[in-house]
N, C-alpha and C positions, 0 to 999 in steps of 0.2 A: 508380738507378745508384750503387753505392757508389764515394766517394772515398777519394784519400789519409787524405785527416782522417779519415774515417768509420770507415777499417778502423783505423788509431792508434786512436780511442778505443774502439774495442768487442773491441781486443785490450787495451788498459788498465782493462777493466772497469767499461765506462760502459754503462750499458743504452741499446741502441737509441732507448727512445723521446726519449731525451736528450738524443742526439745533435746536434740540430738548433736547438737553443739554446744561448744564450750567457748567464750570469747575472752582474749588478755590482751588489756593495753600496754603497750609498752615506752617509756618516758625516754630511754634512749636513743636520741634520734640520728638516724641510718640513711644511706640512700636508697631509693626504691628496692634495689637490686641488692644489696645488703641484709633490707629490713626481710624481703622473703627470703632470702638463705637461711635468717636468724628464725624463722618461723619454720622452714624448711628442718632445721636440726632439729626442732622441738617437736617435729611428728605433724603440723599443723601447717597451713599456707596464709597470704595477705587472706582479710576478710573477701567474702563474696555477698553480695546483698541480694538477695529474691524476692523483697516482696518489702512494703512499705512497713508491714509491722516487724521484720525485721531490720528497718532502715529505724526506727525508731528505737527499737528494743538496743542498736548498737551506736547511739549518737551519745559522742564522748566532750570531753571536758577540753578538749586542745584536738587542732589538726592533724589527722593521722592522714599515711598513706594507706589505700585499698588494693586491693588484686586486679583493679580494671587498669587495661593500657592497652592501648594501640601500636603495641611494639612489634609485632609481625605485619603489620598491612594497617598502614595510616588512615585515620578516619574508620576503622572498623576497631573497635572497643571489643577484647575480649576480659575473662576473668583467668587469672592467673592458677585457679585450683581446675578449670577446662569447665566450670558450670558454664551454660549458655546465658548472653545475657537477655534474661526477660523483664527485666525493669531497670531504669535508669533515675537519678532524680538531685540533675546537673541544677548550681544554680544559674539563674539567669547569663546569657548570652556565654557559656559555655558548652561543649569543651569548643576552645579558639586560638591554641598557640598565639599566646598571647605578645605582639609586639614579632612576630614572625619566628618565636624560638620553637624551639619542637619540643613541645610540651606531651609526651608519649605514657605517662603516670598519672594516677587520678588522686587526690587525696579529698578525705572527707571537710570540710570545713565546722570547726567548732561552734562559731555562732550561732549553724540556721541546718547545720549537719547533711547542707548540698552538699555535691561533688564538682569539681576544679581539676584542668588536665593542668599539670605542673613538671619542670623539667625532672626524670629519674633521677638527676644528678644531686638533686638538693636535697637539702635533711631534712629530716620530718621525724617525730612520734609516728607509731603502727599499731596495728592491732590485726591480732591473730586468732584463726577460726577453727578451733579444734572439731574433730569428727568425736563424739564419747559412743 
């Protein structure tokens, strides 16, 4: 059933699949595990990215952490909200636990808005993906 809101933003030029989320960045920066508990209280989880025009519609102003991590089984990248991952869009020669650390968290990068596997332990900006 399309709503108000629904038809506002898809006359505003928000794609469909978009529509049904709500994204906040957040400036306080947490450890990965922190950052989604902090997202967790507010009803919402780390971002999940599905599709390039959502990768573009949520590319921010500073480094965030995202919901991908390879924290249950090394080398397999899941998303933290349990979406499957169908799109990926690592920059160059990542993810590579870099210098041999265990890099198990993904954070967006601000520059070019890849993704970077980085240790969970370090702080970062976040940004959270609400269902509306």
């Amino acid at each position: 059933m399309e709503t108000m809101k629904s038809r506002f933003l898809l006359q505003m030029g928000v794609s469909k699949d978009l529509i049904n989320f709500c994204y906040k960045p957040f400036g306080d920066k947490k450890t990965w595990h922190n950052a989604r508990s902090s997202c967790r209280n507010l009803g919402a989880d780390l971002v999940s990215i599905q599709s390039m025009k959502e990768q573009s519609w949520v590319e921010t102003t500073s480094n965030v952490w995202t919901g991908l991590n390879d924290l249950a089984i090394p080398g397999l990248f899941m998303w933290s909200d349990e979406h499957i991952v169908t799109f990926t869009y690592w920059a160059p020669g990542e993810p590579n636990n870099h210098n041999g650390f265990s890099e198990d968290c993904v954070e967006m990068l601000h520059q070019t808005g890849r993704w970077n596997d980085k240790s969970c332990t370090q702080l970062n900006n976040y940004l959270c993906k609400f269902i509306t």
